[in-house]
C-alpha positions as CSV (number, residue, x, y, z in Angstrom):
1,X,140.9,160.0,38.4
2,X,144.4,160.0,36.7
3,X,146.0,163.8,37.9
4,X,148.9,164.8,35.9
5,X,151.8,167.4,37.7
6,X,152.0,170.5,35.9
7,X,154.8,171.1,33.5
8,X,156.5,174.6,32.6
9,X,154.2,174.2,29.4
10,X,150.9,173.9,31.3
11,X,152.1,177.2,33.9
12,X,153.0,179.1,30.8
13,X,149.2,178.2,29.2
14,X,147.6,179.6,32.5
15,X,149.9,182.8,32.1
16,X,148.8,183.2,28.7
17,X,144.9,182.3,29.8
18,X,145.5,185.4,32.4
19,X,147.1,187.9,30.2
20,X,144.2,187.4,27.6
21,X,141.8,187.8,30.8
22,X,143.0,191.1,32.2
23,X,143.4,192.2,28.8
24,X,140.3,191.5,27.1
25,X,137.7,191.1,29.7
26,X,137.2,194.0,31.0
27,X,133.2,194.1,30.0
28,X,130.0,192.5,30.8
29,X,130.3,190.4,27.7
30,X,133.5,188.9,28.1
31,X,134.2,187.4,31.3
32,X,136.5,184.4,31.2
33,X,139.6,183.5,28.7
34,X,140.9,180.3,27.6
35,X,144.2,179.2,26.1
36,X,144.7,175.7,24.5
37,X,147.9,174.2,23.3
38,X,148.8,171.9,20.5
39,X,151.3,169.1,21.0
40,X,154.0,170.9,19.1
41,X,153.5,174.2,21.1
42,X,151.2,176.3,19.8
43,X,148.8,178.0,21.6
44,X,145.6,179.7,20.9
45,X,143.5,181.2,22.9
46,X,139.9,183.2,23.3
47,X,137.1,184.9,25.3
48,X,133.7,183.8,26.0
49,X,130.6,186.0,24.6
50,X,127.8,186.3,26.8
51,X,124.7,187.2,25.3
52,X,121.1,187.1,26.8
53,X,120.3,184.0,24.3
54,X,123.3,182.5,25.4
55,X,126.8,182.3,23.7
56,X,129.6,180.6,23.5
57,X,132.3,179.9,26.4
58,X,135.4,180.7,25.6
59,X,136.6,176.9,25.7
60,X,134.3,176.7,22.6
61,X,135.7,179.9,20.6
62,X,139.3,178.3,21.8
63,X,138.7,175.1,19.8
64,X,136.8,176.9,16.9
65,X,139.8,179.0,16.8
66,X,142.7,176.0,16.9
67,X,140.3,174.6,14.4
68,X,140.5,177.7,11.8
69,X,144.1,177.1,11.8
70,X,143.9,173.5,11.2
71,X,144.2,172.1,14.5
72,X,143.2,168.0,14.7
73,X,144.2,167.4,18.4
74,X,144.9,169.5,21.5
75,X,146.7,168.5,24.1
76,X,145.9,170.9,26.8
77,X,143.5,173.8,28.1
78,X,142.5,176.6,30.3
79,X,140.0,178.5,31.5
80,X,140.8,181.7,33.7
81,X,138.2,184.1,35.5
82,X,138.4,188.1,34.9
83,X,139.3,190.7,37.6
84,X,141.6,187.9,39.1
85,X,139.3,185.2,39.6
86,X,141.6,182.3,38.9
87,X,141.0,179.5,37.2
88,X,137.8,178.2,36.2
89,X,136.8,174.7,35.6
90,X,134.6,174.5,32.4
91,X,131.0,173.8,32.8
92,X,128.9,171.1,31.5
93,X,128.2,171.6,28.4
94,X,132.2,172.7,27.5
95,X,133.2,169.2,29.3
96,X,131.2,167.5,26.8
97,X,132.1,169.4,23.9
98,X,135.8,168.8,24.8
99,X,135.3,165.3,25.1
100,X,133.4,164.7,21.8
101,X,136.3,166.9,19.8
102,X,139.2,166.4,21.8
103,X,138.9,163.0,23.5
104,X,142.8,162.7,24.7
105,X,142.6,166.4,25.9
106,X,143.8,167.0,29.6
107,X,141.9,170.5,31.8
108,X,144.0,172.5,34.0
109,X,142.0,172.8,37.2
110,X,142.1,174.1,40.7
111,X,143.3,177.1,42.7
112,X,146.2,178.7,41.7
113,X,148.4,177.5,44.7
114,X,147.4,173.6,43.9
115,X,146.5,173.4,39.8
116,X,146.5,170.1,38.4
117,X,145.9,168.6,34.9
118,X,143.1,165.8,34.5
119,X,141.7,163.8,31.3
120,X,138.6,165.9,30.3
121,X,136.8,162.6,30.9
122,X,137.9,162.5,34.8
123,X,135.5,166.0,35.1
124,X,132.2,163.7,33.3
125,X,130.6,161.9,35.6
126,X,128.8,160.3,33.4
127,X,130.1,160.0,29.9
128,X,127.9,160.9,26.9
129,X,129.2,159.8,23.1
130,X,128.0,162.2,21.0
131,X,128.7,159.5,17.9
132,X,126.0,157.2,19.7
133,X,123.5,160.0,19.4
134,X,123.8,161.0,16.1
135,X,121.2,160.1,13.7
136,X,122.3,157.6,11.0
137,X,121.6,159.8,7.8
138,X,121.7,157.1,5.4
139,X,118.1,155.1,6.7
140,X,116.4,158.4,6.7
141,X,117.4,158.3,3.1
142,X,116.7,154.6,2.6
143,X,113.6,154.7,4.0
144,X,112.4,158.5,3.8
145,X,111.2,158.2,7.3
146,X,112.7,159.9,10.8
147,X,113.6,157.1,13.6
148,X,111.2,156.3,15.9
149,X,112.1,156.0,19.4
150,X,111.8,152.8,21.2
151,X,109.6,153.4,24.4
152,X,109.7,149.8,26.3
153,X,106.4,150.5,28.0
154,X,104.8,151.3,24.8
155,X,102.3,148.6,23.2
156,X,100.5,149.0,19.5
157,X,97.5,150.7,19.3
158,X,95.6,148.2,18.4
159,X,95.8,146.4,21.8
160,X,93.7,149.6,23.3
C-alpha cells in the first residue's frame, strides 16, 4: 500500500468536499459530497442522489461532471459525510468505477485527525479490468452470434 502525505492541495479538496456537504445535503436525498481535482488545479465537485432504485454516489456525478468539462485525468478525490460525518471512503462499486476511468487517481481517506492519500487500486482487494470484460463487438458482427461462456466442467451433449 503506497500512502501519500497530504499536500495543501489535497486539505483544500476536503474543505471544498465539506462546504458542498453542509451546503447541499441537507435532505434525505443527498447525503455525501465529493470534490475531485485536476492536475492543473481545478476542482469539481458533486452530491450523491439517493433514490429507492438506487442512484448514483456522488464520486460518480464528480467524474461525470469533470467529464462534461472535458476532463481526461484526475488526479485526486474526496468524499465527505453530511451533518459532520467526515470523510467517507467510497464503496465498492465507486472504487471500481474510479479505477476503470481514472487508473492513476489517488482517494483521500481516514479521519480527519490522520487523512492520507492512496492509489485507488490500494482500496481493491482484488482488482477487476473492466476492458477484460467487455465483449469484443466486432465477432458478434463477424459471426452474428453472442459469446458463449466456457464452463470447464461442461461436456457436449452428445456424450449424455
Amino acid at each position: 500500500m503506497t500512502t501519500t502525505m497530504l499536500l495543501d492541495t489535497d486539505r483544500a479538496l476536503v474543505q471544498a468536499a465539506t462546504a458542498v456537504a453542509k451546503l447541499r445535503c441537507r435532505s434525505a436525498n443527498h447525503t455525501v459530497a465529493a470534490a475531485a481535482r485536476t492536475a492543473d488545479g481545478r476542482v469539481f465537485t458533486g452530491v450523491d442522489l439517493l433514490h429507492p432504485t438506487g442512484g448514483p454516489c456522488a464520486e460518480i456525478v464528480v467524474l461525470g461532471t469533470a467529464a462534461t468539462q472535458g476532463v481526461g485525468k484526475l488526479e485526486a478525490i474526496v468524499a465527505v459525510g453530511d451533518r459532520g460525518r467526515g470523510v467517507v471512503p467510497p464503496c465498492g462499486r465507486c472504487r471500481q468505477v474510479l479505477l476503470d476511468y481514472h487508473p492513476g487517481i489517488r482517494v483521500i481517506v481516514g479521519p480527519l485527525d490522520a487523512l492520507r492519500k492512496l492509489p485507488v487500486a490500494d482500496l481493491l482487494p482484488e482488482r477487476d479490468t473492466w476492458a477484460d470484460q467487455r465483449l469484443d463487438a466486432s465477432a458478434i458482427v463477424r459471426t452474428g452470434q453472442w459469446p458463449m461462456p466456457t464452463v470447464p466442467t461442461s461436456r457436449p451433449a452428445s456424450e449424455d
